[in-house]
C-alpha positions, -999 to 999 in steps of 0.1 A, spaced: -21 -216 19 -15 -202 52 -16 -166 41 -46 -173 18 -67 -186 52 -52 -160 74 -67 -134 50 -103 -151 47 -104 -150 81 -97 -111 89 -121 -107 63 -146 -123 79 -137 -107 111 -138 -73 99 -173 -85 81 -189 -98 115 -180 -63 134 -195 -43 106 -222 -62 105 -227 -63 149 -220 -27 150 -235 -7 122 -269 -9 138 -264 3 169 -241 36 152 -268 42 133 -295 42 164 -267 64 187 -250 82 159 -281 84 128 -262 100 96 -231 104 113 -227 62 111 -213 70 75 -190 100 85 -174 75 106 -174 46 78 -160 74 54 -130 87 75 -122 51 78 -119 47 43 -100 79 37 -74 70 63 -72 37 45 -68 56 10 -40 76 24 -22 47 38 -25 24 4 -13 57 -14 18 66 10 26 30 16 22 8 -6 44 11 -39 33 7 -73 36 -26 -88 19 -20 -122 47 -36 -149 73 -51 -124 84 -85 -129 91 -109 -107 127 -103 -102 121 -64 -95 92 -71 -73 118 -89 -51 141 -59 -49 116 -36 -46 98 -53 -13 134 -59 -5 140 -19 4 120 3 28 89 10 19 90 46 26 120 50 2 108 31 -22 72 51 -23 90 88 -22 111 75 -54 75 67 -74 60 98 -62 90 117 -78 84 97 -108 119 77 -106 117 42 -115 152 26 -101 166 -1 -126 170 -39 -109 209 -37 -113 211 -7 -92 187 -20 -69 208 -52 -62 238 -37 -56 227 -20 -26 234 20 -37 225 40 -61 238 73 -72 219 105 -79 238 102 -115 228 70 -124 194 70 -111 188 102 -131 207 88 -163 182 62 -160 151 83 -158 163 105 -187 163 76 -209 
């Protein structure tokens, strides 16, 4: 419950500053307010694409193993298109030859 309040209230917070600030970008700035909204959301895109994995068909059990490694790894082996199987995951290592016997399959 923590986590879901903790949430509400950044959101909230982030709402309130948008809300105080927009109007006086818009008197200093005019149409370059939204140049400034947009390169916020484009920095955002390319941090959600570069850092946070895929979880699209992942059970529970692989969802623990995948938050379990670094992220960056984790990302770079979805980009390639490799999808590393839960046993391989658990164990710690996994091998260019049994990752790629996997995504052969």
């Amino acid at each position: 419950m923590l986590c879901v309040a903790l949430t509400t209230a950044i959101t909230w917070l982030g709402s309130f500053i948008v809300a105080r600030t927009t109007p006086y970008m818009i008197t200093g700035l005019g149409y370059g307010t939204y140049f400034v909204f947009a390169s916020i959301l484009m920095a955002m895109g390319a941090w959600a694409c570069f850092f946070v994995p895929e979880t699209k068909g992942i059970s529970l059990e692989e969802m623990d193993a995948l938050f379990a490694r670094p992220v960056l790894k984790t990302c770079w082996d979805q980009m390639r298109g490799r999808r590393i199987p839960l046993d391989l995951l658990e164990s710690g290592s996994v091998s260019a030859e049994k990752a790629e016997a996997k995504e052969i399959e």
